[in-house]
N, C-alpha and C positions, 0 to 999 in steps of 0.2 A: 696844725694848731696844737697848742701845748697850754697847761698852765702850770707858772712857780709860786708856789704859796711859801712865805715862811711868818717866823716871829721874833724881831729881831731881842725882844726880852728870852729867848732862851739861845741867847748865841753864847754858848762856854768857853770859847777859843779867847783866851786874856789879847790876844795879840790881832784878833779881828773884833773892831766893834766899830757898828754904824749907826747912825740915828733913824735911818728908814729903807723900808726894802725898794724906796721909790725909782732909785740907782739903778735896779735891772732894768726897771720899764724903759728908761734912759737907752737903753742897750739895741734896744729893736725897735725900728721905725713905725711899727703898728701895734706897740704893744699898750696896754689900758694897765692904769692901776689903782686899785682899789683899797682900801684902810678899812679893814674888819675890827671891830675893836668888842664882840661878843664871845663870850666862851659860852661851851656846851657842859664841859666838861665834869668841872668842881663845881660843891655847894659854894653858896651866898654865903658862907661864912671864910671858908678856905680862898676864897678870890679877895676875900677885903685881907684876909692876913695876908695872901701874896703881892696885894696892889702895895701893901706897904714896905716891903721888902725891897722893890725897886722904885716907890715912891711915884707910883703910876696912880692917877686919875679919870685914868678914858678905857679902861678895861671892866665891860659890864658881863654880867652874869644874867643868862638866861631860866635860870634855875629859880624855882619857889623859895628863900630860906627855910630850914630845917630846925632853928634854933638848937643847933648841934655844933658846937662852942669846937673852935680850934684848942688842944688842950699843951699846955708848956709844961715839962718837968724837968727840972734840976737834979739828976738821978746818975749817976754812973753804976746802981745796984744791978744786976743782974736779973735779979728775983721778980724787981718790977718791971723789966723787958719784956720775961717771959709773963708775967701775970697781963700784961696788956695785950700778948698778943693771945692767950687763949680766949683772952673777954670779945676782943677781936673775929677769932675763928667760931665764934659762936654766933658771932653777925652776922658778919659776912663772906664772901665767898676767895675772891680775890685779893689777899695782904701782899704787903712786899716793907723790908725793912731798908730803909736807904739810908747810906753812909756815906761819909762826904770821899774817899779816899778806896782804894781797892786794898789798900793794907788795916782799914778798920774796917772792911767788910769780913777779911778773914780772921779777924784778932774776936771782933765780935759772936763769928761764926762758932769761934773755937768753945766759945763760954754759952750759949744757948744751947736748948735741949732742941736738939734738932730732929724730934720726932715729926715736926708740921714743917720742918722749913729746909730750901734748896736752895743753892746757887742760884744765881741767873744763867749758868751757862749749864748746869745740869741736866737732864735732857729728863725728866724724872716726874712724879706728879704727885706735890704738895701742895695744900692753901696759902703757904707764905712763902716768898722770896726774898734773898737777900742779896743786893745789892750796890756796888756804888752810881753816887747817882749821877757820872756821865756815862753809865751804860743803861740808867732808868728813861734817857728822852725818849719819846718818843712812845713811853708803856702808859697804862693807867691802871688803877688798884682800886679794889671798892675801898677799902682804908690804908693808911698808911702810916708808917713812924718812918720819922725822919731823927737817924740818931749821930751825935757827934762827941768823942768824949768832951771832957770840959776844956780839957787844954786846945783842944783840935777844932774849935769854933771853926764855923765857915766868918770868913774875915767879908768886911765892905768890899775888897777886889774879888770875892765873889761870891757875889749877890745872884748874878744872872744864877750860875750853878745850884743855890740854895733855892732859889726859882721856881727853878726846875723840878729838883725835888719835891717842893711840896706840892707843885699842880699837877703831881701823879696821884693824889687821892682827888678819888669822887665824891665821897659821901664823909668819910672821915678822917683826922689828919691829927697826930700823936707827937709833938717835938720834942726832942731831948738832946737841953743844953745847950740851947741858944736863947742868946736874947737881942739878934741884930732888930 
C-alpha cells in the first residue's frame, strides 16, 4: 500500500496543468480518492491573500487569525530589504527571501548585507535564506518576503509559482512589487 498526496495549485511546470489529482486514482483499480481542502500551514491572513492569487474558494485555514496583515511594498530600495529583514530576525527564527527567478536571487544577493543571509544551497547556518521560488516548494519559513523587481512581476501564467511562494510563510508574509 502506498499513498500519493499532491496539490494541484502548486504545479509550476507551465506545460503540465490539470484540474484535479483525481486522474491518479483512475490509474489503480483499488485506489480511493480523497479532496483535502485545509491547510495547516499559513496564517488566516496569508491563505486569503493566496486564495486570491489563484482565485480559489475551497481552500480553508485551520489556523486562529492573527490580525497580522499580509504587508505589499512598492520598493526596489535596498535599505528597506534589509530594514525588514532585521525587524524580521528579531521575530522570528526561520526567514527566507524568495525570488521569482534564480538570476534575481543572485542580483539581489549581491546588494544585501549578507551578514543573516545564505543561499539555499549553502550548507552554512543563518536565519534567512534566499532563494528562487521553484527551489522554495516544498520549504516553509516562520516569515517570509517575497521579492520581484518591478519590471520582473510574476505574470497571470504564473500564478501557480507566486503560489507557491507565498504559502512558504507561516506566520508572516512581506511582498515586494507585485500587485497580481
Amino acid at each position: 500500500q502506498f499513498t500519493i498526496l499532491g496539490d494541484k495549485n502548486q504545479v509550476i511546470n507551465p506545460y503540465l496543468k490539470y484540474n484535479t489529482l483525481e486522474e491518479v486514482g483512475n490509474i489503480f483499480s483499488s485506489a480511493k480518492y480523497y479532496r483535502l481542502s485545509k491547510t495547516y500551514r499559513s496564517s488566516n491572513e496569508i491563505i486569503s491573500f493566496a486564495n486570491k492569487i489563484l482565485h480559489l474558494n475551497d481552500v480553508e485555514c485551520v489556523r486562529v487569525p492573527t490580525n497580522t496583515p499580509v504587508i505589499k511594498r512598492f520598493s526596489e530600495d535596498i535599505k528597506s530589504i534589509d530594514d525588514d529583514l532585521m525587524n524580521l530576525i528579531n521575530s522570528y527564527k526561520r526567514i527566507a527571501v524568495i525570488t521569482k527567478t534564480y538570476e534575481e536571487t543572485e542580483e539581489l544577493y549581491s546588494k544585501l548585507d549578507k551578514t543573516h543571509i545564505r543561499k539555499v544551497d549553502e550548507n552554512i547556518s543563518k536565519p534567512v535564506t534566499i532563494t528562487p521560488a521553484y527551489l522554495a516548494k516544498g520549504l516553509e519559513f516562520d516569515a517570509v518576503i517575497v521579492y520581484t523587481n518591478i519590471k520582473g512581476k510574476f505574470m497571470e501564467s504564473e500564478a501557480n509559482l507566486y503560489y507557491v511562494a507565498v504559502t512558504r510563510a507561516q506566520h508572516k508574509l512581506i511582498v515586494y512589487n507585485q500587485n497580481m
